[in-house]
C-alpha positions as CSV (number, residue, x, y, z in Angstrom):
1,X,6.3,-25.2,1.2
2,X,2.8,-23.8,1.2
3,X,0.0,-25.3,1.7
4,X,-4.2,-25.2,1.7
5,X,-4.7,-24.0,5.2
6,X,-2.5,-21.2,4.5
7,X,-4.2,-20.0,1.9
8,X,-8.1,-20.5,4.0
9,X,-6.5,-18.1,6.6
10,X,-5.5,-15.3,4.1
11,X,-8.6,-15.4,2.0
12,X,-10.7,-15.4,5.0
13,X,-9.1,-12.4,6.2
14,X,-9.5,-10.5,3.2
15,X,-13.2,-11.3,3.7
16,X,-13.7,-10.7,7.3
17,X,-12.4,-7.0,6.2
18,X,-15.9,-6.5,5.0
19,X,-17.8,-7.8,7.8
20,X,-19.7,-4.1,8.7
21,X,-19.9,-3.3,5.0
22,X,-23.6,-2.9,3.9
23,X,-23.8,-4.1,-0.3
24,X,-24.0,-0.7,-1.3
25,X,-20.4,-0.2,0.3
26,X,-18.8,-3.0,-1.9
27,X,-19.9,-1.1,-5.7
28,X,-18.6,2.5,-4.8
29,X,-15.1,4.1,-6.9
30,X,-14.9,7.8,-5.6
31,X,-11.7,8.0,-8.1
32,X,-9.5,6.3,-11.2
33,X,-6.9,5.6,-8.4
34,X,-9.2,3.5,-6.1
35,X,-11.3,0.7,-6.4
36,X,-14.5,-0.8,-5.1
37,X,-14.3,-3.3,-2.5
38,X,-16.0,-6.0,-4.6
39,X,-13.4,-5.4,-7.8
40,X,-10.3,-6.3,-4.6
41,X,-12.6,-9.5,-3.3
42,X,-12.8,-10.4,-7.3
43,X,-9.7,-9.5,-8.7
44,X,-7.7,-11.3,-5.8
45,X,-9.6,-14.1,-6.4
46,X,-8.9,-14.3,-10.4
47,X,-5.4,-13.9,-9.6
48,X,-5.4,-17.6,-8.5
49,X,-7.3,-18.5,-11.5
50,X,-5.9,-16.7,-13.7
51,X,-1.9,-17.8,-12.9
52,X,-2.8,-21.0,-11.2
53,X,-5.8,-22.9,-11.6
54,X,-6.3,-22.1,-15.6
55,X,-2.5,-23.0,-16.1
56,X,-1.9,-25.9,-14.1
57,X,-4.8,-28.0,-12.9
58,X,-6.2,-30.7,-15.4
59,X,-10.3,-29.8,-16.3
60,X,-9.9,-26.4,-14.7
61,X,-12.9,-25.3,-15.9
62,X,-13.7,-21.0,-15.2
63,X,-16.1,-19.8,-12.6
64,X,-17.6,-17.5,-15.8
65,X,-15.7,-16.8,-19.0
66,X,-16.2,-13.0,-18.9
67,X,-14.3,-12.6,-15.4
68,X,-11.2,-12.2,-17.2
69,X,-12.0,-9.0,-18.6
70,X,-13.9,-7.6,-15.5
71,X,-11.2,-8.4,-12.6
72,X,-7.5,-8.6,-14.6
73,X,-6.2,-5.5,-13.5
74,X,-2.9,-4.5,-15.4
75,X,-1.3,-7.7,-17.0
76,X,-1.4,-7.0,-20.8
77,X,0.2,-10.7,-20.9
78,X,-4.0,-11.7,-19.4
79,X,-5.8,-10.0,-22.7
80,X,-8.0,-7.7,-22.2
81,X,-9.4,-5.4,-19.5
82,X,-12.5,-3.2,-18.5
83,X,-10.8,0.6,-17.9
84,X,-9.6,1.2,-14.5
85,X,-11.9,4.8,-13.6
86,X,-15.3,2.6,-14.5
87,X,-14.6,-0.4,-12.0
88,X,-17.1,1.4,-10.3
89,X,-19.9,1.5,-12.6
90,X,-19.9,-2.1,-12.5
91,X,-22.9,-3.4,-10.5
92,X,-23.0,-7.3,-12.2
93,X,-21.0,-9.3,-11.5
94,X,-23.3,-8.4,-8.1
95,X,-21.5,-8.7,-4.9
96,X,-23.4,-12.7,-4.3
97,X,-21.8,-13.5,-7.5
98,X,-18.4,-12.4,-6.6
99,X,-19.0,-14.2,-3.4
100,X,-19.7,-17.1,-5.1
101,X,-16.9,-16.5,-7.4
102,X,-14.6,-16.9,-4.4
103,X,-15.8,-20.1,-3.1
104,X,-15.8,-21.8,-6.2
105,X,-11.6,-20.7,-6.9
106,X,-11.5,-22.1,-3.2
107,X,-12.6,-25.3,-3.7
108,X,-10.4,-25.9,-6.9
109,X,-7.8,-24.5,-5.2
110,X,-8.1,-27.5,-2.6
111,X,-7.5,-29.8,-5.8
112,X,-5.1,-28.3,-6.9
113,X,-3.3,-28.7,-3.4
114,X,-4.4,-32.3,-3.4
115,X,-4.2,-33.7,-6.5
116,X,-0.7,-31.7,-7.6
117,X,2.9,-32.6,-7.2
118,X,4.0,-28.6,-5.7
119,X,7.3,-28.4,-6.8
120,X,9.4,-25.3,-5.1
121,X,8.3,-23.2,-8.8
122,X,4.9,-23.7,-7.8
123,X,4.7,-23.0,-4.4
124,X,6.4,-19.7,-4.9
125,X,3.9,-18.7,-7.3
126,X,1.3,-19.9,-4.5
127,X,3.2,-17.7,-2.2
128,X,3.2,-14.3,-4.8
129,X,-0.5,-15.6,-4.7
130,X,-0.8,-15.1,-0.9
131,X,1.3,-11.7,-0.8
132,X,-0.7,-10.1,-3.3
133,X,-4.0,-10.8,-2.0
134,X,-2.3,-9.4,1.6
135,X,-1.1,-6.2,-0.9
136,X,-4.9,-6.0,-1.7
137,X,-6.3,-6.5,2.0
138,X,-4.7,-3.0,2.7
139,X,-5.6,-1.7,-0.6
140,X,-9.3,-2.6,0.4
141,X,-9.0,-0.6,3.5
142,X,-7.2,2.8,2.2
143,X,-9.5,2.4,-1.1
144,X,-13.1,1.9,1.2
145,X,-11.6,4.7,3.6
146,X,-11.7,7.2,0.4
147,X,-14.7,6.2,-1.0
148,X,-16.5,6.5,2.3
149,X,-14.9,9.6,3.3
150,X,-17.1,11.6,0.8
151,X,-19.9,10.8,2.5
152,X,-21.7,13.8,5.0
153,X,-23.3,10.8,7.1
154,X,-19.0,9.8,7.9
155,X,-19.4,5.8,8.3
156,X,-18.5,3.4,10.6
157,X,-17.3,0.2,9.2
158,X,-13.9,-1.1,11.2
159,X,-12.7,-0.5,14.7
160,X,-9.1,-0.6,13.4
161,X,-7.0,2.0,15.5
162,X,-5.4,4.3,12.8
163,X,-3.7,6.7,15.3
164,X,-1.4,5.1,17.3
165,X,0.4,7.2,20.2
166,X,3.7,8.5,19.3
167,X,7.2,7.7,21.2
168,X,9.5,9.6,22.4
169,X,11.6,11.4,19.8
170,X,15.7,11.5,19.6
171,X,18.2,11.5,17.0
172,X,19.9,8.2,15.6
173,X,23.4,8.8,14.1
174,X,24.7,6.0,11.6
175,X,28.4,6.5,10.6
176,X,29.8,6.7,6.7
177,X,30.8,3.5,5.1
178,X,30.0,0.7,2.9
179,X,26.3,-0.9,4.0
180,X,24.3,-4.0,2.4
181,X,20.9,-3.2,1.1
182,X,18.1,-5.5,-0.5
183,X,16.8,-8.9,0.9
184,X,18.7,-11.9,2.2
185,X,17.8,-15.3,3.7
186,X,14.6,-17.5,3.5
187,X,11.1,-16.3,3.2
188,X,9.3,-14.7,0.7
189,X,10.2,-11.5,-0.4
190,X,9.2,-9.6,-4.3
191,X,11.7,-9.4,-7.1
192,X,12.3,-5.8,-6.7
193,X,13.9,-6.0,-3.3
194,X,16.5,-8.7,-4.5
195,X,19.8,-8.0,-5.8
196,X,21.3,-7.3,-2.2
197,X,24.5,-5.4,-3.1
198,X,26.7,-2.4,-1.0
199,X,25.9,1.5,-1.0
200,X,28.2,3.5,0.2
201,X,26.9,6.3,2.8
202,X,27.6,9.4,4.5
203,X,27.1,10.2,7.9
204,X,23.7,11.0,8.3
205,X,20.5,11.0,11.9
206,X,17.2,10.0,11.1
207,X,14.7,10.4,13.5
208,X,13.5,8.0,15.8
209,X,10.1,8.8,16.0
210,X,7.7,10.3,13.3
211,X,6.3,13.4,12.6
212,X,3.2,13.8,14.8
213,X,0.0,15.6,14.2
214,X,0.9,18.4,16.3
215,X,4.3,19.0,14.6
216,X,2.2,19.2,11.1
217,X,-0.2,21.3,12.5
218,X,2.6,23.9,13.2
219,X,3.5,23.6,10.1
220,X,0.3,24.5,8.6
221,X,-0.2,27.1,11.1
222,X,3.3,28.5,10.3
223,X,2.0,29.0,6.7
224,X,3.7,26.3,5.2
225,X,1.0,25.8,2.5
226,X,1.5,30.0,1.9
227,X,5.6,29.2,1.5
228,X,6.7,28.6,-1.9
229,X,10.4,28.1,-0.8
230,X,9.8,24.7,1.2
231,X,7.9,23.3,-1.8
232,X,9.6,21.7,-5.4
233,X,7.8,23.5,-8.5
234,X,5.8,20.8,-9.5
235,X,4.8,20.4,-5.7
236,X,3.7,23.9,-6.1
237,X,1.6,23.7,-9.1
238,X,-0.1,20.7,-7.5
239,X,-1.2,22.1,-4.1
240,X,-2.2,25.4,-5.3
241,X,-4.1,23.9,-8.7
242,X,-5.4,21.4,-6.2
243,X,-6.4,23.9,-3.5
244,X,-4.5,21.3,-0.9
245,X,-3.7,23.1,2.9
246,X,-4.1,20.2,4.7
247,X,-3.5,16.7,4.7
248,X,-6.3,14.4,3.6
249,X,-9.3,13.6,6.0
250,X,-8.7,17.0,7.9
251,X,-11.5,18.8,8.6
252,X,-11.8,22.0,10.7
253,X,-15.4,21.7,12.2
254,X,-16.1,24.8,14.5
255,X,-12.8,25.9,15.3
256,X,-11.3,22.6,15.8
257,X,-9.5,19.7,13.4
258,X,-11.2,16.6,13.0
259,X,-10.4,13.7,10.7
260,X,-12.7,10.9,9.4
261,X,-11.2,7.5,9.9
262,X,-12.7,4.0,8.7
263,X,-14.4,4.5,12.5
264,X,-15.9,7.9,11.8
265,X,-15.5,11.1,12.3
266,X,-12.2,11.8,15.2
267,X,-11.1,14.7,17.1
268,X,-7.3,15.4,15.8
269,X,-5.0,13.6,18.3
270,X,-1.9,15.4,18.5
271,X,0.2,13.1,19.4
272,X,-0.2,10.6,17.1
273,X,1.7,10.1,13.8
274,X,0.4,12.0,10.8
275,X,-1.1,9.9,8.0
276,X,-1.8,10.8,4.5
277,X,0.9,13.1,3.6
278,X,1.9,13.2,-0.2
279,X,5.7,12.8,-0.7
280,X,5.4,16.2,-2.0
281,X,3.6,17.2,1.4
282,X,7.1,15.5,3.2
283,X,9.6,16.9,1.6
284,X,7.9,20.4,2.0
285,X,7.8,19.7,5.6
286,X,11.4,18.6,6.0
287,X,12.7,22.1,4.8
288,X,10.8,23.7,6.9
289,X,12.4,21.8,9.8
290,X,15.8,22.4,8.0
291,X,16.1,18.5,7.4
292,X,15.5,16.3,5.0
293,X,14.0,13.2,4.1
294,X,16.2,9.7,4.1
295,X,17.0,8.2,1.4
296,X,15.6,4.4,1.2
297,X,18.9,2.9,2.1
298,X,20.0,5.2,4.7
299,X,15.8,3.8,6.2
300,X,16.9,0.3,5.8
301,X,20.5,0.5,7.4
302,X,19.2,2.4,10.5
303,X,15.7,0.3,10.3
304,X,16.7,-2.0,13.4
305,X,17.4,0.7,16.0
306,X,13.7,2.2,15.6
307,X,10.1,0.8,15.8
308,X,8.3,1.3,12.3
309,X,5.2,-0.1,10.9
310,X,2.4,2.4,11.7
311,X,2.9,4.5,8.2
312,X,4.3,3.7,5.7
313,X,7.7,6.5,5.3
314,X,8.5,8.8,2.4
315,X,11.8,8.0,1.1
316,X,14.0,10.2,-1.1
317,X,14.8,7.8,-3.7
318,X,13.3,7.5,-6.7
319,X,11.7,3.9,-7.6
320,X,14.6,2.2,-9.9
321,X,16.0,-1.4,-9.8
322,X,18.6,-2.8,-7.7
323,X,21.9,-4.3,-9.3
324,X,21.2,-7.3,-12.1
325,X,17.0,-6.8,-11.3
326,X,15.7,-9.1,-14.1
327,X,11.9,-9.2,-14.9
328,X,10.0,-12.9,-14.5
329,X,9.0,-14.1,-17.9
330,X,5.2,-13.8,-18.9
331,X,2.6,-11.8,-17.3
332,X,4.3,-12.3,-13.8
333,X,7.2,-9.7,-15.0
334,X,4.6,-7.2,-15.1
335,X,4.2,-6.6,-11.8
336,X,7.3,-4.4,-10.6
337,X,9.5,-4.0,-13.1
338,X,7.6,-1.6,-15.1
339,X,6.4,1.0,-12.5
340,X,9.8,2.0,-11.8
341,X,9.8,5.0,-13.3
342,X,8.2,8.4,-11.7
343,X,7.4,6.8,-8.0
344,X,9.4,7.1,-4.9
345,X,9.9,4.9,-2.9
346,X,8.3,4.8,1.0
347,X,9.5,1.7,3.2
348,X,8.4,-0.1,6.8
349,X,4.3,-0.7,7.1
350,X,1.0,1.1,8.1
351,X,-1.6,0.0,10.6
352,X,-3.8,-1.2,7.2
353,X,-1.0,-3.6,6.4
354,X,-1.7,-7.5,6.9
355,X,-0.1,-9.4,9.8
356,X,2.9,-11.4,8.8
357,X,3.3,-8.6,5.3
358,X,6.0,-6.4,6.4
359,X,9.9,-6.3,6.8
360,X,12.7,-4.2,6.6
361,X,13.6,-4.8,2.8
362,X,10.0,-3.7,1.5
363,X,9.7,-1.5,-1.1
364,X,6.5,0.3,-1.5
365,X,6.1,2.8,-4.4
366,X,3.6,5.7,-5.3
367,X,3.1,8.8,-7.3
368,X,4.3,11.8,-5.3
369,X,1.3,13.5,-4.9
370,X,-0.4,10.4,-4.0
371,X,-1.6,10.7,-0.1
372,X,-4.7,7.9,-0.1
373,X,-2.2,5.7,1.9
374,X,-1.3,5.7,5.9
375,X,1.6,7.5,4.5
376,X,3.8,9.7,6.8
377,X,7.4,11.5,7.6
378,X,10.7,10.6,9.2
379,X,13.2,13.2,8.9
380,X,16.8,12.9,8.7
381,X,19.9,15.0,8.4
């Protein structure tokens, strides 16, 4: 069962994420698909609120009536919401207010641990609680890192290392048969990776290691960006309407790549795993190698004889539900079931994920030109 100092330890992380950040750095939305620091400390916090306090504790009475509207994201089931691409024009609620905001849910969270009988329905909803706030510390991170990465004067504002040295590479080989995918045992895991059930697979390799900076540097210097073979047709239209030739945060600064991290500006370290790559980006890459990408469950059935958890992988399976997926009833249902359609999936971690948020069974999802994400490429074939 949960409990209250569980739930101190996760919120305080989410706050000590902002530690360096100057006010100003809390308000900025570069783009529709990020958002500001402040809406993540916010919206977290009206999560709790929203599916907890206001439902279930006695004289509940809300921090401020109009929160609703500012800090529900996308629960149609919760009324009402301001549109997604103005978060950032949003400078009241001010960031004290939001502040405040969060130590007043805190304090009627504690009654709410105190004063009610947590039954096992409960406590799971607690723990959804927990996991999506962790879902929103990395979110804060990959969001601030965009939003600061337009800025000339390239910002300091975490020491997190983002480039961890890669291993050495070989070639694991899993043989066909019958394998069991989704999750099993106790913990918590979300509804979309439940349903554990059999796939039957071919022989396949998947690489130990990922794909370094160096390796996609060849392929950028191999004009992969000029080669329309390697790349699907919508891939195509995107990088050449987009003007993309590089993955995001590359900079060539006289003669030499560079990329900004959430510690400023970096020389390119080769050797480390490359980060920000659009599925569409990984898939182009793979042809070029003559491989391919795995497919989620050929990832999760050779998952325990390599290290992940630096970027999260490009799969090759499209985002659907497993075998007899049912969606929660009420707003809760809204939050898997319907994005499964026109995301792929990527599995394992990244360096922004939150300790004790990751296992083998995860299923992330994202747009395939989306590359805001510690996202990178394993190859198989």
């Amino acid at each position: 069962m949960v409990n209250y100092e569980q739930y101190l330890e996760i919120r305080a992380y989410t706050v000590n994420l902002c530690k360096h950040l100057e006010n100003e750095d809390f308000v900025i939305q570069a783009e529709e698909f990020v958002s500001p620091a402040k809406w993540h400390l916010a919206h977290t916090t009206w999560f709790f609120e929203a599916f907890l306090l206001k439902e279930l504790l006695a004289g509940y009475k809300e921090f401020n009536p109009h929160f609703n509207f500012f800090f529900n994201s996308y629960y149609n089931g919760k009324g009402d919401r301001t549109a997604r691409n103005i978060r950032g024009l949003m400078t009241r609620p001010t960031v004290s207010e939001v502040m405040q905001y969060r130590q007043y849910v805190d304090e009627a969270m504690q009654l709410f641990f105190d004063s009610s009988a947590i039954n096992s329905q409960i406590s799971d909803l607690i723990e959804l609680g927990f996991n999506h706030e962790q879902q929103h510390q990395e979110l804060l991170l990959t969001d601030l890192k965009y939003n600061l990465s337009l800025n000339p004067l390239y910002p300091s504002v975490s020491d997190r290392e983002e480039y961890p040295k890669a291993e050495t590479h070989d070639w694991i080989t899993s043989e066909e048969g019958i394998y069991r995918i989704g999750f099993q045992g106790g913990g918590f895991s979300y509804d979309n990776e439940m349903g554990r059930h059999q796939v039957y697979l071919h022989a396949f390799s998947i690489s130990s290691t990922l794909v370094t900076n160096a390796d996609y540097l060849s392929f950028i210097v191999d004009g992969g960006y000029q080669d329309h073979n390697l790349w699907h047709s919508e891939a195509w239209a995107w990088i050449n309407n987009e003007k993309i030739a590089k993955p995001l945060y590359w900079e060539e600064i006289d003669g030499e790549y560079m990329y900004y991290t959430l510690n400023g500006i970096k020389p390119l370290d080769k050797e480390a795993p490359v980060a920000h790559i659009s599925y569409f980006e990984a898939a182009a890459y793979a042809a070029w190698k003559g491989c391919r990408l795995p497919t989620e469950f050929e990832w999760e059935a050779a998952s325990n004889r390599f290290n992940w958890g630096s970027r999260w992988e490009w799969t090759n399976s499209s985002y659907l539900p497993y075998p007899n997926f049912t969606k929660a009833p009420g707003a809760i249902g809204e939050y898997n079931g319907k994005f499964m359609i026109n995301q792929m999936v990527l599995r394992g971690a990244s360096v922004a994920t939150s300790p004790g948020h990751s296992r083998n069974t995860y299923r992330n999802f994202f747009d395939t030109y989306a590359r805001w994400q510690f996202s990178g490429i394993r190859l198989a074939k």
